[in-house]
C-alpha positions as CSV (number, residue, x, y, z in Angstrom):
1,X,-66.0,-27.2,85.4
2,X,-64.6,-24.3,85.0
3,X,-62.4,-23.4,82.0
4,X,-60.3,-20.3,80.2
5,X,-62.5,-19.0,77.6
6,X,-60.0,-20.0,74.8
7,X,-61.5,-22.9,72.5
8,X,-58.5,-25.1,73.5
9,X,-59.5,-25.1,77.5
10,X,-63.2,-24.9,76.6
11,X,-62.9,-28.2,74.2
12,X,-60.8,-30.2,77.2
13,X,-63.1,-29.6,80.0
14,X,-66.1,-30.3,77.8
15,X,-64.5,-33.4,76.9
16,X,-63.8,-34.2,80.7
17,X,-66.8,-33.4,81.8
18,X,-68.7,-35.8,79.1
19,X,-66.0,-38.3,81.0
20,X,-66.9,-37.7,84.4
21,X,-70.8,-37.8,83.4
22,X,-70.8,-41.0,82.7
23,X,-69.9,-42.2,86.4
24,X,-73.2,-40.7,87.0
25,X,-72.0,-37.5,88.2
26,X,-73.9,-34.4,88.0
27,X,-71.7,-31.9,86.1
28,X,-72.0,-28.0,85.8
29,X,-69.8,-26.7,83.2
30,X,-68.8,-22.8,83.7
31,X,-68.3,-20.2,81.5
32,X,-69.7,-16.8,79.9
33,X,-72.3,-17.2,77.9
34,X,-70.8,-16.9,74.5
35,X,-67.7,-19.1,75.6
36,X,-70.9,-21.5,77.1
37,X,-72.3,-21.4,73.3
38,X,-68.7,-22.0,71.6
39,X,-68.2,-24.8,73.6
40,X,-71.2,-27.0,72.8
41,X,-71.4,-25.7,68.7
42,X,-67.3,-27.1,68.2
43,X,-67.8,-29.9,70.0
44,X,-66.8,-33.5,69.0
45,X,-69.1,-36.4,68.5
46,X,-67.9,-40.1,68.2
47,X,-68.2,-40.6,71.7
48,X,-67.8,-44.0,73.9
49,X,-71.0,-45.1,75.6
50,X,-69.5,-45.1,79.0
51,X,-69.2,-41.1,78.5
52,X,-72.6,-40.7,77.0
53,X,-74.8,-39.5,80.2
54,X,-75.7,-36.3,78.7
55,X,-78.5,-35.5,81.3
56,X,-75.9,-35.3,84.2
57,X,-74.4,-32.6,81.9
58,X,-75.7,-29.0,82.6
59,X,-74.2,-25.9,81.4
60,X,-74.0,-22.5,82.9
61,X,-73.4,-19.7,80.4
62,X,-73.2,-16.0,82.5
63,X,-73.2,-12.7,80.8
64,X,-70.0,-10.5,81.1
65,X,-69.9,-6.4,80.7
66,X,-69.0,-5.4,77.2
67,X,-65.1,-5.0,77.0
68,X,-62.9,-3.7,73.8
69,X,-62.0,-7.0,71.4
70,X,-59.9,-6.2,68.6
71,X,-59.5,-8.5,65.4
72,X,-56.2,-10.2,65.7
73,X,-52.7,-8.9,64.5
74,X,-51.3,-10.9,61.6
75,X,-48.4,-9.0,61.9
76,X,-47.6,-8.8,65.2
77,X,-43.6,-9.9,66.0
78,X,-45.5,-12.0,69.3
79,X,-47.6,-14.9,67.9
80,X,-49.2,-15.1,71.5
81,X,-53.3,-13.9,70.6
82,X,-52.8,-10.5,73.0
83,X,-56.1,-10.0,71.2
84,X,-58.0,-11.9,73.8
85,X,-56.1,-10.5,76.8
86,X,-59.1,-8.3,77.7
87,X,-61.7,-11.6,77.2
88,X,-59.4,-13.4,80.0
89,X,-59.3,-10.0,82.2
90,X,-63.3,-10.0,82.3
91,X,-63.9,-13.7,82.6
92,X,-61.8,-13.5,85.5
93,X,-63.0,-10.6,87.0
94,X,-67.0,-11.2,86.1
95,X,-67.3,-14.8,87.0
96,X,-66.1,-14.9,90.3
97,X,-69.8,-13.9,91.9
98,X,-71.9,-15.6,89.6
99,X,-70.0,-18.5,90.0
100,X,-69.9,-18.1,93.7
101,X,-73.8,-18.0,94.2
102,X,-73.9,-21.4,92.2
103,X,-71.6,-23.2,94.1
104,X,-73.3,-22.3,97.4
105,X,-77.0,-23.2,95.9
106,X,-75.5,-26.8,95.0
107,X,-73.8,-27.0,98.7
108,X,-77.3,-27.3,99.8
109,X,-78.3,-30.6,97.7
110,X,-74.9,-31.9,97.3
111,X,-73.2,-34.1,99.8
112,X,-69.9,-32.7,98.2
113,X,-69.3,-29.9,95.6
114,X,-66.1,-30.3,93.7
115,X,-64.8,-27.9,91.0
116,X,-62.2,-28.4,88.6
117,X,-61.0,-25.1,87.0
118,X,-58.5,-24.2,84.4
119,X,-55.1,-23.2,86.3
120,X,-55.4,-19.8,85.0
121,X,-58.6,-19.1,86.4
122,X,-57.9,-19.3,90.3
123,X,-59.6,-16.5,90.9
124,X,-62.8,-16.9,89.8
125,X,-62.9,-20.1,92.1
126,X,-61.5,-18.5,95.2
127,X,-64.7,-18.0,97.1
128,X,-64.5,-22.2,97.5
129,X,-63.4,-21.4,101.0
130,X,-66.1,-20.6,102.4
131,X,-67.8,-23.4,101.6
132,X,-67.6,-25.6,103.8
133,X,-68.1,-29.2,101.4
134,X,-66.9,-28.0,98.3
135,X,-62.8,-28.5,96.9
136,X,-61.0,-27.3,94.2
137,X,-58.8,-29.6,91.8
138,X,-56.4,-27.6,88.9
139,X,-56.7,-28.8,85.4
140,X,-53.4,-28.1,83.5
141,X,-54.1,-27.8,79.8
142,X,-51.1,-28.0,78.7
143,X,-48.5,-31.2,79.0
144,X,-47.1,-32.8,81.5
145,X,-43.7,-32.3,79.7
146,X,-44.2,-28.5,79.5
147,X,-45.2,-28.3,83.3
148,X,-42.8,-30.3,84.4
149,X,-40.0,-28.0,83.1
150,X,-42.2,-24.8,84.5
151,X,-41.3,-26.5,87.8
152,X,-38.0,-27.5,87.4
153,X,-36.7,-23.8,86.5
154,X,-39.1,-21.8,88.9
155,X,-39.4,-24.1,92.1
156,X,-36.1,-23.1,94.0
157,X,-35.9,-26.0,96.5
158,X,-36.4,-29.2,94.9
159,X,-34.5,-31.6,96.5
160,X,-33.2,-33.6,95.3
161,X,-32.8,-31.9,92.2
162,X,-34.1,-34.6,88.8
163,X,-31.0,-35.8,87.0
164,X,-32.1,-34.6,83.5
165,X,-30.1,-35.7,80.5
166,X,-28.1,-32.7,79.1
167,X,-28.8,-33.0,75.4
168,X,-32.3,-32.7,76.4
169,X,-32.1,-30.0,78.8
170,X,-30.3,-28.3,75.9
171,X,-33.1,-28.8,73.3
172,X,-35.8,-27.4,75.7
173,X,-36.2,-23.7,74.4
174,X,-36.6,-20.7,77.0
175,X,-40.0,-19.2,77.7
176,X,-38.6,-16.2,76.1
177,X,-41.4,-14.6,73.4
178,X,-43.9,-17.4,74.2
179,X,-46.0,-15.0,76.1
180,X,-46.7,-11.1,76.4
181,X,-45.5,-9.1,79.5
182,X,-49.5,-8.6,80.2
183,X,-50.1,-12.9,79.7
184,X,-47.2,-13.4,82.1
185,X,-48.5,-10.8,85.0
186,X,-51.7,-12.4,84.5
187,X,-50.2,-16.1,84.8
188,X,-49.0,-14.9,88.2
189,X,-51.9,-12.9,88.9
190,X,-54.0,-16.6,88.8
191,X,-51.3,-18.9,90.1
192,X,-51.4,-16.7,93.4
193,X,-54.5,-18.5,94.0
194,X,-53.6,-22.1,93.3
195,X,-52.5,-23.4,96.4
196,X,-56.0,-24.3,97.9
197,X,-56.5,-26.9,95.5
198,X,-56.4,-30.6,96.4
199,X,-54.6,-32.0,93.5
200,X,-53.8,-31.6,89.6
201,X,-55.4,-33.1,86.8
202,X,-53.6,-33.5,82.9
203,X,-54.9,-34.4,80.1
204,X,-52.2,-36.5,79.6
205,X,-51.6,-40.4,79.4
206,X,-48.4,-42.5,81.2
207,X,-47.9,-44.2,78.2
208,X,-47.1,-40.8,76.8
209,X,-46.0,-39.0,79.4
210,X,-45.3,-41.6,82.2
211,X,-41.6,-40.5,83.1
212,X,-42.4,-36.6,83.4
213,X,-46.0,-37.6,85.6
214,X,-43.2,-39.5,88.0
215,X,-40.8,-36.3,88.1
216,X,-44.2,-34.1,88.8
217,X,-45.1,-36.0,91.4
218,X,-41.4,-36.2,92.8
219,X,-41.1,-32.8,93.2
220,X,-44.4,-31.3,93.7
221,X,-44.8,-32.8,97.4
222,X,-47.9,-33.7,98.6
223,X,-50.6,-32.8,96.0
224,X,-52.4,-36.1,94.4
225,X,-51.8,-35.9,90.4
226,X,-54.3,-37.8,88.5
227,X,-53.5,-38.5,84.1
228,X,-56.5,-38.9,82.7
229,X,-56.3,-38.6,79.1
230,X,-56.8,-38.4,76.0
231,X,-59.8,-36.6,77.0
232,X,-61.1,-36.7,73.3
233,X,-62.7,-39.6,72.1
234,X,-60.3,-42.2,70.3
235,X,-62.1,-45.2,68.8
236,X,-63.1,-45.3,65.1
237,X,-66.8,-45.0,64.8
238,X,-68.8,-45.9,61.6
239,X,-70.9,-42.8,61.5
240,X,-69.6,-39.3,61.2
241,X,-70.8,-36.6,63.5
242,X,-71.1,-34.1,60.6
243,X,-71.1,-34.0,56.7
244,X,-68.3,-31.6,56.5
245,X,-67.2,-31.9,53.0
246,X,-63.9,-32.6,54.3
247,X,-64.8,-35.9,55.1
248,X,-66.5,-36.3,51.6
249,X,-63.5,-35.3,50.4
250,X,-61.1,-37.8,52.4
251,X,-63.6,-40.7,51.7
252,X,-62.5,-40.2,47.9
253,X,-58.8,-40.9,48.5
254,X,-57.4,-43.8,47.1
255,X,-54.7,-44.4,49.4
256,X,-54.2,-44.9,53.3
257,X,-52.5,-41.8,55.2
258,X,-51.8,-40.1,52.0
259,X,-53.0,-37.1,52.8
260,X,-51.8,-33.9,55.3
261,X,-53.8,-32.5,57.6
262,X,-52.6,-28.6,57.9
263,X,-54.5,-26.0,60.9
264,X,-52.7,-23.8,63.2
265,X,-55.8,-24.2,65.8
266,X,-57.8,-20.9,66.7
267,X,-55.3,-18.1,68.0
268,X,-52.8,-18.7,64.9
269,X,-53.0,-15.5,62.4
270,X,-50.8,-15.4,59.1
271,X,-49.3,-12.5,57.7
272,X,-49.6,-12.3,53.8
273,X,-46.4,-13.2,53.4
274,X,-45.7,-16.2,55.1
275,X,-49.2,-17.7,54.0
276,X,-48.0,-17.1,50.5
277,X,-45.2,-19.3,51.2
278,X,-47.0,-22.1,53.1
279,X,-49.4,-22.2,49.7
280,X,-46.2,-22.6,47.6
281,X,-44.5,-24.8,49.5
282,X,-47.8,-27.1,50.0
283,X,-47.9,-27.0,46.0
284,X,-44.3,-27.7,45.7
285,X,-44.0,-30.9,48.0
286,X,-46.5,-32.9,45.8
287,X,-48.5,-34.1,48.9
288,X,-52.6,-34.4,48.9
289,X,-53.6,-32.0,51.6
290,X,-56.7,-30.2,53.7
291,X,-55.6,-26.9,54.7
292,X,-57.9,-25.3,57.3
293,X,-57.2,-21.7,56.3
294,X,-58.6,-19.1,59.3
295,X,-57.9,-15.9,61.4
296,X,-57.8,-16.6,65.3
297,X,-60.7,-16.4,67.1
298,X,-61.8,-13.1,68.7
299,X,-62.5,-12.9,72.3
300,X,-66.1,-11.9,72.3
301,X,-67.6,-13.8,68.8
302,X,-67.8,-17.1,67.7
303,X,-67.8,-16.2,64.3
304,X,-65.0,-14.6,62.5
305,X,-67.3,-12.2,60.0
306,X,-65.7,-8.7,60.0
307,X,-62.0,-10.5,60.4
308,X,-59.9,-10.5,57.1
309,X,-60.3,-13.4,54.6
310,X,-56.7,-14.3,53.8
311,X,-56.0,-14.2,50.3
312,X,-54.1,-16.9,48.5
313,X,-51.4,-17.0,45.4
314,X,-53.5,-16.1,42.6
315,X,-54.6,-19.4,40.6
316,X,-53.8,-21.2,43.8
317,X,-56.6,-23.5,44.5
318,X,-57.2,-24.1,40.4
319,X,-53.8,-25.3,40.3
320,X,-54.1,-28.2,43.0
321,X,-57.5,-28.4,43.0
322,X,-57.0,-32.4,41.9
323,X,-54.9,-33.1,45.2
324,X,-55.6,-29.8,48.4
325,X,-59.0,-28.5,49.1
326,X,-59.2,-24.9,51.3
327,X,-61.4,-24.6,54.4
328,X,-62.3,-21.4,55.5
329,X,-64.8,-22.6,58.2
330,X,-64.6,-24.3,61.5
331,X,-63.8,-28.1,60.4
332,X,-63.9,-31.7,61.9
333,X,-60.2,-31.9,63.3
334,X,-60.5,-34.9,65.4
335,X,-62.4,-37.0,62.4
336,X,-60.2,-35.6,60.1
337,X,-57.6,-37.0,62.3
338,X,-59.4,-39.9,63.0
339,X,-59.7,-41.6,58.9
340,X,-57.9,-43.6,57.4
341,X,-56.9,-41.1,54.6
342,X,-55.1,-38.9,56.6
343,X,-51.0,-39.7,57.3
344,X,-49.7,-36.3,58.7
345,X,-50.9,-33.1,60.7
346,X,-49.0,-29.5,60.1
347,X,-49.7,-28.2,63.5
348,X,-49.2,-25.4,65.8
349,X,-48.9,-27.9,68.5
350,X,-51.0,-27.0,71.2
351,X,-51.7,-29.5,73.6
352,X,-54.8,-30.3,72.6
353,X,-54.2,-30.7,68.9
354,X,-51.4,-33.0,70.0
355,X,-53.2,-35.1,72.1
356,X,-55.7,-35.6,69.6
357,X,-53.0,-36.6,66.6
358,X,-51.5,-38.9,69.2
359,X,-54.4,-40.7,69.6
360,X,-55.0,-41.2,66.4
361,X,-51.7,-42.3,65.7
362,X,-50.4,-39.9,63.1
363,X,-47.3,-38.0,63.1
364,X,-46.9,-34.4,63.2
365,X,-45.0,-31.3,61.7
366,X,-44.1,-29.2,64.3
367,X,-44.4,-25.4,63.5
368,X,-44.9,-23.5,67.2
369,X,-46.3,-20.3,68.0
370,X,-46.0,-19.3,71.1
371,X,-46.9,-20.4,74.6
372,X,-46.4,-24.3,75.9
373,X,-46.7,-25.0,71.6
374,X,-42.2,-24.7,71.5
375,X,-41.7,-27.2,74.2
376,X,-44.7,-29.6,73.0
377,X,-42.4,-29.3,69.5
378,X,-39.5,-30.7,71.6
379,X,-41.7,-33.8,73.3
380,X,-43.1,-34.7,69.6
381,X,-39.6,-34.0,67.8
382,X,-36.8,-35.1,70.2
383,X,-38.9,-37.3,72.6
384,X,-41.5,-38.9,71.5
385,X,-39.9,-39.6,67.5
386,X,-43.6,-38.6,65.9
387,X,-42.6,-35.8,64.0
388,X,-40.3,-33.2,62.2
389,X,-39.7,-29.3,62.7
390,X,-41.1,-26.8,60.5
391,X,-40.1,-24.2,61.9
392,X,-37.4,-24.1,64.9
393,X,-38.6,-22.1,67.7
394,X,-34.8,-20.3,67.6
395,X,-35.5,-18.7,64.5
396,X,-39.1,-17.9,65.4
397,X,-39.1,-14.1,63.9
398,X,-38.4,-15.6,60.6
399,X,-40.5,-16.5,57.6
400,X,-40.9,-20.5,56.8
401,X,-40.4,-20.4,53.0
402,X,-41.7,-22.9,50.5
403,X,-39.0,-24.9,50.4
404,X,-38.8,-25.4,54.0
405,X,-42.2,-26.3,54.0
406,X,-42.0,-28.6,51.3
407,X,-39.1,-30.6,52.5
408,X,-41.0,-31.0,55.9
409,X,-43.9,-32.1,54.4
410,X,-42.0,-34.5,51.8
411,X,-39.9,-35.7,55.3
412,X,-43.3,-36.6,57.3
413,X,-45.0,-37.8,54.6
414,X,-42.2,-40.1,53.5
415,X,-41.2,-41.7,56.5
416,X,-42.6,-45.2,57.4
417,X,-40.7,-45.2,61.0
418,X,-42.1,-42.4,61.4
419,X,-45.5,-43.2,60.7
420,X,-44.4,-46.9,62.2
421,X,-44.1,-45.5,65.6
422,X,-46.9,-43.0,65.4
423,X,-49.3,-45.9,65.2
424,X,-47.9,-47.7,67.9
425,X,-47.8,-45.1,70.4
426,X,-51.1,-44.5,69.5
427,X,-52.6,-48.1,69.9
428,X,-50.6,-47.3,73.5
429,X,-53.1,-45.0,74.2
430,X,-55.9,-46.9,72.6
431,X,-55.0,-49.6,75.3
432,X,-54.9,-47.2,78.2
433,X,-58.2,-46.0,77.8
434,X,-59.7,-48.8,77.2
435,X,-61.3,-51.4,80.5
436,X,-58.4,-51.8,82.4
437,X,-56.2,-49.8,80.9
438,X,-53.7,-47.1,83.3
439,X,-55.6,-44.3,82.0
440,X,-59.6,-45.9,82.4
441,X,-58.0,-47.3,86.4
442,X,-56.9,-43.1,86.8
443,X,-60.1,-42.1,86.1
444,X,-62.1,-44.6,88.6
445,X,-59.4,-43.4,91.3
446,X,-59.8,-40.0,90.4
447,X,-63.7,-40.3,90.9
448,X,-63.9,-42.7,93.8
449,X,-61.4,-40.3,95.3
450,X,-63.9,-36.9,94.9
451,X,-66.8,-39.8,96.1
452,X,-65.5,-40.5,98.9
């Protein structure tokens, strides 16, 4: 396994490889050795038996040179975290040997080495060739919605061409501002080195995604496509992993779903400004609420000390103390997500922070920052019917004010159907991952496939 050193892709292939473990696989997870570390501290617990064979699961943490790692701009017009370009410009250029030497030690043993590796981080995988029983398989991290439109604007011959409803066509926002010039050359850069692979895997489920996995598979020709997700764990389990007082906190909420869950994941900085408005507005709507309340990660610490502590509306947290607490600290997303307490999730939504509200069935308020999070907006908002826009990606260099928060929150909060057909879709995916299910049958083809 071999991920992006970006919590989001560190978190899905941890996840997958817990998965792929349990068929009694050995796996070797991939990164440098403080992305190595970051993985295993954030990860989830509440896992299924059938992924709990931890001693097939080995990890490989390799050092990388020193490179400059600034603090993240709040300010910055481009919400995209250019802050950890230079992490992703020395995993990719460090890795590659290191990597390399293991993969032709395990040759030795292994009747066939396969690696999975983040899509943008070809590179570091390219030395597969010359190894004459290993193959390489991309993981997309992102959905198969978002990918699929990648494809259907880049890829000049398709033919023929997917009939695609206008009005959704026309809701679908341009990449425009979703990345930085340097992302985008580095996007390139990795995809040049894509096309040895033997197939695609997304952490995706058909009864999400189903029709855009079809119109992937239409047009992409040859290359197998395996959805296997969620990735994350999604049955209730009676203990918790941690003691977070978050969970305390929930456990002492009256009412079902009453509360909103509000994180903007780990490369989401505020400006003063507009978190002064998303304080207000949280204290306007009325609505009980955990607010995880952090700068974005930098690229070479797992801790954020040194980065600023973002200062709230004075008398703030006395004021809704009663109804909101503050995190400052890493917190327990997917249990948070996972009780009973919680009805609603404020999100950023990246992929992984949708598939994980999915799955838990509970509806989400869409405010996007920058790159697949716009169109993942669209699948929740316009496809899927989970959730409401805080913050339309066409008026992205704006500030969300109060009141728009507050009427989104009030909006998510107060909508049964919403709510209604959160749950349902995700008891969909509770069914597809369970014995039998089209998501537990992808995943024995996808490993009797690499087995064979």
């Amino acid at each position: 396994m071999v991920p992006l050193p970006a919590q989001g892709h560190l978190n899905q292939l941890l996840q997958l490889s817990r998965l792929i473990a349990a068929y009694n696989v050995p796996v070797h997870y991939v990164s440098t050795s403080t992305h190595t570390r970051q993985a295993k501290l954030r990860d989830h617990g509440g896992w299924d038996p059938r992924a709990a064979a931890n001693n097939n699961l080995h990890f490989h943490g390799f050092p990388v040179p020193e490179f400059h790692s600034p603090n993240p701009n709040p300010n910055a017009a481009n919400k995209f975290p250019s802050h950890l370009q230079p992490l992703f410009n020395a995993a990719s250029r460090h890795l590659r040997q290191p990597l390399a030497a293991l993969l032709r030690s395990l040759s030795g043993t292994a009747r066939r080495v396969v690696v999975i590796h983040d899509s943008l981080m070809a590179s570091v995988v390219q030395d597969v060739g010359s190894v004459p029983n290993a193959e390489t398989y991309v993981f997309h991290s992102i959905s198969a919605f978002a990918i699929f439109w990648y494809f259907y604007e880049t890829l000049e011959k398709i033919e023929p061409k997917p009939t695609i409803e206008t009005e959704l066509q026309n809701k679908v926002p341009s990449l425009e501002d979703c990345f930085t010039t340097e992302f985008m050359d580095f996007i390139v850069s990795e995809h040049g080195h894509v096309g040895l692979s033997s197939g695609s895997l997304y952490n995706s489920c058909r009864s999400v995604e189903g029709r855009f996995m079809d119109l992937i598979e239409k047009i992409s020709g040859n290359k197998k496509h395996w959805s296997i997700g969620p990735f994350n764990p999604v049955g209730s389990t009676e203990k918790k992993s941690s003691e977070h007082r978050c969970l305390k906190w929930l456990d002492e909420q009256e009412s079902r779903s009453s509360v909103i869950y509000v994180s903007f994941g780990t490369t989401t900085s505020f400006s003063d400004e507009q978190i002064e408005e998303l304080a207000n507005g949280l204290e306007e709507s009325g609505a009980k609420f955990i607010w995880v309340l952090r700068d974005a990660d930098k690229g070479d610490s797992i801790e954020n000390g040194g980065i600023r502590k973002a200062e709230l509306p004075v008398g703030f947290e006395e004021r809704v103390r009663e109804r909101g607490i503050v995190v400052r600290e890493w917190a327990p997303q997917l249990e948070i997500l996972r009780h009973s307490s919680t009805g609603g999730f404020m999100s950023h939504c990246g992929w992984n922070s949708c598939m994980e509200s999915i799955s838990m069935g509970v509806p989400i308020a869409a405010w996007p920052m920058h790159s697949d999070q716009p169109r993942n907006a669209v699948l929740i908002t316009e496809v899927l019917k989970i959730g409401v826009v805080v913050k339309d990606w066409g008026r992205r260099d704006e500030i969300v004010t109060a009141e728009a928060v507050a009427v989104a929150v009030k909006e998510l909060m107060g909508s049964e159907e919403m709510r209604r057909r959160a749950e349902e879709l995700g008891g969909d995916v509770r069914s597809a991952v369970a014995e039998g299910g089209v998501t537990w049958s992808e995943m024995d083809s996808f490993v009797a496939h690499i087995g064979r």
